[in-house]
N, C-alpha and C positions, 0 to 999 in steps of 0.2 A: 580555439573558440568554436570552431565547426561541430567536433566532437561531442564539446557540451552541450550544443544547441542540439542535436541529433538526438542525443543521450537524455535531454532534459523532453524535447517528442518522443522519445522511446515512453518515458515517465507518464506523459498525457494519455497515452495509449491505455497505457496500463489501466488509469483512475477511470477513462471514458470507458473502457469494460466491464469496469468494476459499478460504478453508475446505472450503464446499460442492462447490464446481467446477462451479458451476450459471450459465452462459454467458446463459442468460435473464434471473437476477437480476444478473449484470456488466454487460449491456444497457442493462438499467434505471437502475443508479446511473449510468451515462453520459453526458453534455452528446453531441448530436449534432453540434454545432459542428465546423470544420475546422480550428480551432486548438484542439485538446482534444489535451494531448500527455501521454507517457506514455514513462517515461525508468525502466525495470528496474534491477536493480542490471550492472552489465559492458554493458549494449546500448546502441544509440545509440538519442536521442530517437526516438521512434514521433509521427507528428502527423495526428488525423483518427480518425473515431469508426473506421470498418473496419479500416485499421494494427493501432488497437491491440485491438480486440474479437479480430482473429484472433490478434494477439499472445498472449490471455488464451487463445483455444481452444488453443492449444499449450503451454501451457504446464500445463491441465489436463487434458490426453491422456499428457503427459510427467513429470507429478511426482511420480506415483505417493504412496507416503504420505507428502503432506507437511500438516502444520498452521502458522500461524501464528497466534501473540498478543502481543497491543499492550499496549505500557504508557506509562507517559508520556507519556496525552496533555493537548495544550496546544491551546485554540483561539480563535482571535477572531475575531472577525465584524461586517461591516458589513452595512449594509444591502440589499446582494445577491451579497457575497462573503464565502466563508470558509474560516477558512489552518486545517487541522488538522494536526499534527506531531506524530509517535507513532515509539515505538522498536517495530520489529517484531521478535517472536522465532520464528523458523523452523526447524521440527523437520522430518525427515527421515530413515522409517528405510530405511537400505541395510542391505549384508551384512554389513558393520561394527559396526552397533548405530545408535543414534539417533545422527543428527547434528544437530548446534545450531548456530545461525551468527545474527546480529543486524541488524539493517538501519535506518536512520535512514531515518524516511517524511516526506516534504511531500503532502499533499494540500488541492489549491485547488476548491473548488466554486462553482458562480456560479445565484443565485434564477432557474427559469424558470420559471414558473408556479407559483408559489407550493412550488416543491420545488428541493429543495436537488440538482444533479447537478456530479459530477462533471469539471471539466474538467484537472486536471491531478494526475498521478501522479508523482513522483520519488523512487528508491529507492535508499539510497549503500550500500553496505558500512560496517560498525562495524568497526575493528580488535578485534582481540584484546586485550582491555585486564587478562588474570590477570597478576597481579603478578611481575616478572619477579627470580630472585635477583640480588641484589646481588654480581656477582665481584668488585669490588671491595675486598669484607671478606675476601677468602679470601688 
């Protein structure tokens, strides 16, 4: 249970940087590793700590207000890895008003010295799942 709780604040980390836009704290939760890969929602895998760190600096120079929150998370953990999977909810206001959109997250972190980092991010799209009418009945 330690692991997971560790491994699930490893997780927290991660969002509250990504939230912040604070490129020192995405750093941080980072495995320096060259197979540390990092798969956005529409991009192709990113692999290696620099890919995707500048992948992160652009993305927080360009998102202007955006927030994300996780719900559904689920984690297990072994003894120096751990799989967290969380629904992300990502707000975004444009000149529209807020936009909302959902993201199915995989995050894998692997024990290096006694901390929990980072090494793989994968981010899908969620369909649109409001209930759709039935033409059928009409």
């Amino acid at each position: 249970m330690i692991n997971e709780d560790n491994a699930e604040s490893a997780n927290a980390s991660f969002y509250e940087a990504f939230n912040k836009r604070d490129i020192e704290a995405m750093k941080n939760v980072w495995g320096k590793g060259a197979n540390a890969t990092c798969v956005h929602p529409g991009w192709p895998p990113l692999k290696g700590f620099e890919p995707i760190l500048n992948s992160w600096e652009g993305i927080f120079k360009n998102s202007g207000n955006m927030e994300v929150q996780i719900s559904d998370v689920q984690t297990v953990a072994s003894n120096d890895l751990a799989w967290v999977s969380c629904i992300e909810k990502l707000y975004t206001i444009a000149e529209s008003g807020v936009l909302a959109s959902h993201v199915f997250s995989t995050n894998l972190f692997h024990l290096e010295n006694d901390v929990w980092k980072m090494i793989m991010h994968h981010a899908s799209p969620v369909p649109d799942v409001r209930e759709k009418e039935d033409v059928s009945m009409n």
